[in-house]
VORO-643998 format. One record per residue (C-alpha): z, x, y. Coordinates in Angstrom, 3 decimals. Layout:
% residues N
((Z; X; Y))
...
This chain:
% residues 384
((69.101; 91.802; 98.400))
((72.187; 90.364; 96.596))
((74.665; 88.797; 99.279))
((77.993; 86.973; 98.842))
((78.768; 85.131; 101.824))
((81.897; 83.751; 102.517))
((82.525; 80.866; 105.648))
((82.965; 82.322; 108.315))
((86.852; 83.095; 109.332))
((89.222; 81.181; 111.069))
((87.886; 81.311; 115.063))
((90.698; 82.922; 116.936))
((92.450; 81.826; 120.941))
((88.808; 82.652; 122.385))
((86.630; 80.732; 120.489))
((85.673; 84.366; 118.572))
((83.536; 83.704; 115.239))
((84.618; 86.044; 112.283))
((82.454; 86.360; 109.531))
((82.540; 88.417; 106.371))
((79.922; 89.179; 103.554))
((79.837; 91.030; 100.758))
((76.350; 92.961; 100.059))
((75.187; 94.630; 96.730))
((71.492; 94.983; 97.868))
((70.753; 99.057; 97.044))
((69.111; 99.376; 100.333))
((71.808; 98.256; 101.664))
((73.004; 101.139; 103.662))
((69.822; 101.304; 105.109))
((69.582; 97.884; 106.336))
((72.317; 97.835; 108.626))
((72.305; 101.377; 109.462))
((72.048; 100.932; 112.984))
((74.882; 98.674; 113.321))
((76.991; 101.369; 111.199))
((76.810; 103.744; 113.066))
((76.945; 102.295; 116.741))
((80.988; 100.622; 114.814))
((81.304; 104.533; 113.195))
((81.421; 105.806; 117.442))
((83.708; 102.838; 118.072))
((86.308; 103.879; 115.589))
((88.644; 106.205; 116.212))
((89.993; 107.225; 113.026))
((86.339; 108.009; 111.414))
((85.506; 111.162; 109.839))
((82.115; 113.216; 108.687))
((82.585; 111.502; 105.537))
((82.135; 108.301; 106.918))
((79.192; 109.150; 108.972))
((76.195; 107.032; 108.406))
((73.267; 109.807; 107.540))
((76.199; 111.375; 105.205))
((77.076; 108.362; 103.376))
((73.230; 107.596; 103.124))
((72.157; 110.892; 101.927))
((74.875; 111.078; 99.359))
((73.637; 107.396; 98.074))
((70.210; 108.182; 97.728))
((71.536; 111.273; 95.243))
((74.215; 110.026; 93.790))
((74.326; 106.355; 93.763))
((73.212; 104.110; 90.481))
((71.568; 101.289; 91.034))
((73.192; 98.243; 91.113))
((76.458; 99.196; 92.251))
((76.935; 99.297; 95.906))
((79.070; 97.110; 97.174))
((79.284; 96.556; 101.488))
((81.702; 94.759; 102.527))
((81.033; 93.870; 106.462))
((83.122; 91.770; 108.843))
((81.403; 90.461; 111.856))
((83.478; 89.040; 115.214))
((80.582; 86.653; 117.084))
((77.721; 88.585; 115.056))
((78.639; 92.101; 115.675))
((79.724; 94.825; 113.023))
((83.674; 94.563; 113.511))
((84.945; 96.429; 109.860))
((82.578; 98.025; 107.767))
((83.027; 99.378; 103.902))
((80.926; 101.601; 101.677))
((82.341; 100.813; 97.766))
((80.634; 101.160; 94.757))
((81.351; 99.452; 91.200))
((82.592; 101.575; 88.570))
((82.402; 100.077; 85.027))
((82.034; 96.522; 83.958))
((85.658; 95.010; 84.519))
((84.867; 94.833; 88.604))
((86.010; 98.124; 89.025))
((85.578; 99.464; 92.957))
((85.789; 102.916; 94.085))
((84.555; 105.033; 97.319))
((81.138; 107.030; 98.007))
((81.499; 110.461; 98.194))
((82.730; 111.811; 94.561))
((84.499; 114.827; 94.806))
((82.362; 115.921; 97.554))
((84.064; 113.739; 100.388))
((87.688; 115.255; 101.978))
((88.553; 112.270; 103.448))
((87.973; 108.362; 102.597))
((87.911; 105.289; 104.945))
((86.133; 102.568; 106.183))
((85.258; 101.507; 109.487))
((87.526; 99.439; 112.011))
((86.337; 98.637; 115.633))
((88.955; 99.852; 118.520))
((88.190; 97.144; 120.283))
((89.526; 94.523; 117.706))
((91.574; 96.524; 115.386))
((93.991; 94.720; 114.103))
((91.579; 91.845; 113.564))
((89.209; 93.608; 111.633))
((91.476; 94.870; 109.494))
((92.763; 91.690; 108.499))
((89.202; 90.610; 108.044))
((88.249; 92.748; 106.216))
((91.598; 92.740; 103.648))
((90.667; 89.319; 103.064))
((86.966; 89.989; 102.145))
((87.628; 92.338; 99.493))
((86.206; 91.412; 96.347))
((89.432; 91.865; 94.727))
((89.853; 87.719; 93.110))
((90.092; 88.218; 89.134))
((93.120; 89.452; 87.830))
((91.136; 92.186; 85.935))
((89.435; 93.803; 89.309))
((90.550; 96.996; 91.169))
((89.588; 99.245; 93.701))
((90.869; 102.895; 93.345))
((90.278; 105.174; 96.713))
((90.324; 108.994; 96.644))
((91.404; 111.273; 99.874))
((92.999; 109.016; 101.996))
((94.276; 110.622; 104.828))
((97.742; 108.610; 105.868))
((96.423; 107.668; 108.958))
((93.464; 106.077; 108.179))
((92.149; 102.925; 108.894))
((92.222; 101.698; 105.173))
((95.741; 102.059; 105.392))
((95.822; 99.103; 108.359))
((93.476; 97.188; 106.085))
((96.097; 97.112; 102.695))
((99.013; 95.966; 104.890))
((97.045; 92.762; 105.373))
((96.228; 92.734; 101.467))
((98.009; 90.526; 99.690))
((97.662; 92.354; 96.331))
((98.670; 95.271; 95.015))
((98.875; 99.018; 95.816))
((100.028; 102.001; 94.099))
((100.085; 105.202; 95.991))
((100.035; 108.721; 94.082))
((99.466; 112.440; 95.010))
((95.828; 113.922; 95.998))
((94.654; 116.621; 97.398))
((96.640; 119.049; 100.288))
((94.874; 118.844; 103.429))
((95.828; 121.615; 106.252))
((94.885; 121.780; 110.317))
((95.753; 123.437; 113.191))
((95.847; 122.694; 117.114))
((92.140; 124.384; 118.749))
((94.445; 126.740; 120.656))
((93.514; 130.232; 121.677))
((92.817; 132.572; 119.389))
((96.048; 134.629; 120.808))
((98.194; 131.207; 120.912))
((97.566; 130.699; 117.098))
((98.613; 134.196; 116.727))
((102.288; 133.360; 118.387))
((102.816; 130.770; 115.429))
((102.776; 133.832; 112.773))
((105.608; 136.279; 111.945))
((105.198; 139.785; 114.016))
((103.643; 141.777; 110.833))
((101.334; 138.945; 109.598))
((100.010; 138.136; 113.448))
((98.923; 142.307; 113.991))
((97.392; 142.554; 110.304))
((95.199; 139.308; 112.038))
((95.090; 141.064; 115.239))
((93.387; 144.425; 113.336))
((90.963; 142.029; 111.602))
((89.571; 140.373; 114.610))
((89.582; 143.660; 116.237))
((87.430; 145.023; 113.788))
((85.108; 142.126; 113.670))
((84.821; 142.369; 117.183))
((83.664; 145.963; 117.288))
((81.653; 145.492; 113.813))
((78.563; 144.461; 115.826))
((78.201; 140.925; 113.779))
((75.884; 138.420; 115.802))
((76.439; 134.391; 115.588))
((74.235; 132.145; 116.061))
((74.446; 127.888; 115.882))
((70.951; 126.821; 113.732))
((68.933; 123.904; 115.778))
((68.821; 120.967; 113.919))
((65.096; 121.738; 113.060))
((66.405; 124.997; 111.034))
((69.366; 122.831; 109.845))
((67.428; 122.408; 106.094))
((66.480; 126.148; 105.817))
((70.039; 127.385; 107.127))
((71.660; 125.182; 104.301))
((69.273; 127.111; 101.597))
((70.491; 130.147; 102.803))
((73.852; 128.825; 102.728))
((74.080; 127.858; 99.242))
((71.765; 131.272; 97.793))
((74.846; 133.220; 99.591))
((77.426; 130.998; 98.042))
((75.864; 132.116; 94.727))
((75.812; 135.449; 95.191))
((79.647; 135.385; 96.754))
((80.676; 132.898; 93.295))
((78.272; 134.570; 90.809))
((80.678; 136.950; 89.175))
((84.008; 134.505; 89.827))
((82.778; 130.916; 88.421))
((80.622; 128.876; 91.669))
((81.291; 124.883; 91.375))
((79.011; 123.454; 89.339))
((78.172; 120.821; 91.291))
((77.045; 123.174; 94.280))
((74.288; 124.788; 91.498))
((72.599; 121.467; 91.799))
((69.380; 119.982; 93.023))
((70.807; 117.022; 94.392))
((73.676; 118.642; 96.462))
((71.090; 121.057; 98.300))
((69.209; 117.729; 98.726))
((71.880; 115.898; 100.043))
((73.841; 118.534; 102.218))
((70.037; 119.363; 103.587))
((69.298; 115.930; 104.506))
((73.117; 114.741; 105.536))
((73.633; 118.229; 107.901))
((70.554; 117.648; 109.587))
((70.947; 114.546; 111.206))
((74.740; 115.036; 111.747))
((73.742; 118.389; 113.562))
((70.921; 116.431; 116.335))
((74.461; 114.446; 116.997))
((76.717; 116.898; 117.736))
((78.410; 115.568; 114.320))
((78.037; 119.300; 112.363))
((77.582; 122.728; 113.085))
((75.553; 125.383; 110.899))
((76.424; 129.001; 112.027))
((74.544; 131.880; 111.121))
((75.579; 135.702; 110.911))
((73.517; 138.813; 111.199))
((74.475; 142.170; 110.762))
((72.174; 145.515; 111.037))
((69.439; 142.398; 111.062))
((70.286; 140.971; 107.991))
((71.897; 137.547; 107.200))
((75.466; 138.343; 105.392))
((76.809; 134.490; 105.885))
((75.874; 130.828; 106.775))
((79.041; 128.612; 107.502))
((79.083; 124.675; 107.917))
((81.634; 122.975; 110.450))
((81.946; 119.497; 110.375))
((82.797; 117.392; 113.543))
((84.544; 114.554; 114.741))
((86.464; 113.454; 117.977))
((89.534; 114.242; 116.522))
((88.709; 117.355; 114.505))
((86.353; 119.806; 113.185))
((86.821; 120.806; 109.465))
((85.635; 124.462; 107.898))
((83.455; 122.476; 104.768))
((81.627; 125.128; 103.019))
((80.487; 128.710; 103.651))
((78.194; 131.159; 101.637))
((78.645; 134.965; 102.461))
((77.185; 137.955; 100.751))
((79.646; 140.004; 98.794))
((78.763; 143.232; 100.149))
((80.342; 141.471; 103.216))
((83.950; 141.431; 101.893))
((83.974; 145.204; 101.749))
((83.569; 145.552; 105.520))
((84.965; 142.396; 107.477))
((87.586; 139.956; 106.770))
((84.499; 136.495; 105.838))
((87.106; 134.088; 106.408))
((88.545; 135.554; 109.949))
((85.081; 135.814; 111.013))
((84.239; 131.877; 109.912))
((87.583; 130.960; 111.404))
((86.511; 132.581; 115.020))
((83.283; 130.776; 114.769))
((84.525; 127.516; 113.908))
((87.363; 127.632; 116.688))
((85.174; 128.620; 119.423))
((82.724; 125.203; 118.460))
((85.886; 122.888; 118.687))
((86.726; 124.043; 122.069))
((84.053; 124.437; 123.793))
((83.458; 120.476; 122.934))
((86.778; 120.028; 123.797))
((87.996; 119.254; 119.908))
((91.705; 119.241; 119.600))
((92.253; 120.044; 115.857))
((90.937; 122.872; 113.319))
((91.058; 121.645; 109.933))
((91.221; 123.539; 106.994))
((90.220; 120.529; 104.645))
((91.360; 120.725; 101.026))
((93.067; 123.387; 99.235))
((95.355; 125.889; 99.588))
((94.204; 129.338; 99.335))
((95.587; 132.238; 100.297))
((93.600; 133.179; 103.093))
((93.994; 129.666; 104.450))
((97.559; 130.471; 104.413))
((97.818; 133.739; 106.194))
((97.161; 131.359; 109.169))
((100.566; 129.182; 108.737))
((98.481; 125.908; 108.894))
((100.335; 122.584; 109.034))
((100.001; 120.581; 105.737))
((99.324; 116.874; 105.427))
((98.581; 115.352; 101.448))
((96.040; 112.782; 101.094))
((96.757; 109.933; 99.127))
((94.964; 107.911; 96.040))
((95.377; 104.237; 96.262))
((94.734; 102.246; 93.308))
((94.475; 98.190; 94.784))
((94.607; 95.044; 92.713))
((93.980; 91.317; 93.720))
((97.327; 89.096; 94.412))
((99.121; 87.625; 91.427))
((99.221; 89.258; 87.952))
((97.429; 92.303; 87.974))
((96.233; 93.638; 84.407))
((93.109; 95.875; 85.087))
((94.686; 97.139; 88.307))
((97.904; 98.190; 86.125))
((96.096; 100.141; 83.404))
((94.006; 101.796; 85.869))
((97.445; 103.162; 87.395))
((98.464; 104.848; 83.671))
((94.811; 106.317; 83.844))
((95.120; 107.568; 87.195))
((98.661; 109.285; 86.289))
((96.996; 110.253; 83.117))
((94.065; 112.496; 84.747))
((96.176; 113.691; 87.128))
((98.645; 115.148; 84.571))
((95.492; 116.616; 83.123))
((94.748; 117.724; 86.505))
((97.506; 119.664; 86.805))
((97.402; 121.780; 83.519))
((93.879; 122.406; 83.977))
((94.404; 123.657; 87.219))
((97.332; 126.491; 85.877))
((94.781; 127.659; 83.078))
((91.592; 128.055; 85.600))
((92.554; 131.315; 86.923))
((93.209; 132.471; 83.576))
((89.963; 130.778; 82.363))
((87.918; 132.774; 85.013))
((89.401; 136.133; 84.599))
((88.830; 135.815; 80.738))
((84.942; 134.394; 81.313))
((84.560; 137.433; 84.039))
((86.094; 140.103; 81.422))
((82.977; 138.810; 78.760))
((80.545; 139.092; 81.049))
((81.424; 142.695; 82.155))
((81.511; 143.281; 78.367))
């Protein structure tokens, strides 16, 4: 184990010790995964993505050796702020777990000491030559890490990421009022005909958890196969990780795998991820024969919004993107944000990261307009 241990903080009005530490050890995450996850149900603002068996999993797959970076802040020896980095290059480069695969970034802030912790744990980032950074994708604009860099006394830059939408668990008819008259009884039709289609659901014990997420991804193949399936989903190490990570999240009420049956077969295999403060629709595989008969995404979204209520859940979220039959539902829209951080005082590394981050995101942005055209021309060969 590789530690950097700074004295411990300044003792506060009640005699509290503060400690911080920085730890690079690989096992890391494993060490103190007790003590993250008993801070992870005393924070408020913490998401699936900062759930201990998820961050773990996705380590043990994706992670390179060498580069995790903890950064833990104690208050009279117990886990206070907690967060998962890892080093990116050789300048002292930071940036979150989770890839592209996480919707949402943060670290970990006790209720109980908030403000504190967060002012702990600003000062224990590893941000002290000019040439480091720390660049954070998906932050939501309430997060906690958003508490923690108003204590920072360096640098932040905030740019555009990805479109996030939700909306309140209401009723099924309730959600219905928020749509204009034609576009609520087209919905009205669909979940009529769903209802009468004779589909069964069924929630997968955590036991079946690892062979429901197989069946899950062999349906999202079949539903991509002819329009272009991420490539990262074709992987050994995602089924690996989203096996593994599911699992444990579903023995704590922390995810959801649904299952469908119609006429006796399985046609679809959803995953809901959940959180006190929402449940988010992460990814779903559903055989095409499917689309001909039901509308997939009505009868996901009906699944999904009867698990956050009956565990009393108040918001559906959509997660990232925007497509169009997200939309039909009028969700409410919230952007993430990517924060690029430098230390205090002059700021090189941190600054040319910024031009790189506006760079790719330019690039971003044009190859996003060409995909759909991309798709449609690599589907056209392959019907040739």
């Amino acid at each position: 184990m590789t530690t950097d241990t700074p004295a411990p903080a300044r003792a506060g009005a009640a005699a509290e010790v503060w400690t911080a530490e920085v730890d690079r050890g690989d096992d890391a995450l494993d060490r103190i995964a007790a003590e993250w996850d008993a801070l992870a149900t005393r924070c408020r603002t913490a998401t699936p993505f900062q759930d201990g068996a998820w961050l773990r999993s996705w380590w043990r797959r994706y992670g390179r050796p060498g580069a995790l970076v903890l950064v833990l802040v104690r208050r009279d020896g117990r886990l206070a702020g907690a967060a998962a980095l890892r080093r990116r290059g050789a300048l002292g480069g930071l940036t979150n777990l989770g890839g592209g695969l996480a919707d949402f970034t943060d670290v970990l802030l006790d209720d109980d000491c908030r403000s504190r912790a967060a002012a702990e744990l600003a000062a224990a980032l590893p941000l002290r030559r000019p040439w480091h950074s720390l660049e954070l994708r998906e932050v939501h604009p309430e997060a906690a890490v958003q508490q923690v860099l108003a204590h920072h006394r360096g640098t932040t830059r905030r740019y555009r990421d990805s479109l996030c939408q939700h909306l309140p668990a209401l009723p099924v008819e309730e959600l219905l009022k928020r749509l204009p008259g034609k576009t609520a009884q087209r919905n009205r039709v669909k979940l009529r005909k769903i209802a009468a289609s004779g589909v069964q659901v069924d929630t997968a014990p955590p036991e079946e958890v690892p062979q429901a997420v197989a069946e899950l991804l062999r349906l999202h193949f079949l539903q991509w196969q002819e329009r272009g399936v991420t490539a990262e989903h074709r992987t050994g190490r995602f089924a690996a990780h989203l096996a593994e990570s599911t699992a444990s999240m579903a023995a704590r009420g922390r995810a959801a795998v649904h299952r469908f049956r119609l006429d006796g077969e399985l046609v679809a295999v959803h995953l809901v991820v959940l959180c006190p403060s929402f449940g988010g629709l992460y990814l779903y595989g559903a055989h095409p024969r499917l689309r001909e008969r039901l509308d997939v995404f009505g009868m996901l979204f009906g699944a999904a919004l009867d698990e956050v209520r009956a565990v009393g859940i108040p918001v559906l979220s959509l997660l990232r993107g925007q497509e169009p039959y997200k939309q039909r539902w009028r969700p409410d829209a919230l952007r993430n944000e990517r924060l690029v951080v430098g230390p205090s005082g002059p700021a090189p590394a941190a600054a040319l990261l910024a031009l790189l981050v506006l760079a790719r995101q330019a690039a971003v942005t044009v190859l996003t307009a060409r995909l759909p055209r991309l798709k449609e021309a690599l589907a056209a060969r392959r019907r040739a």
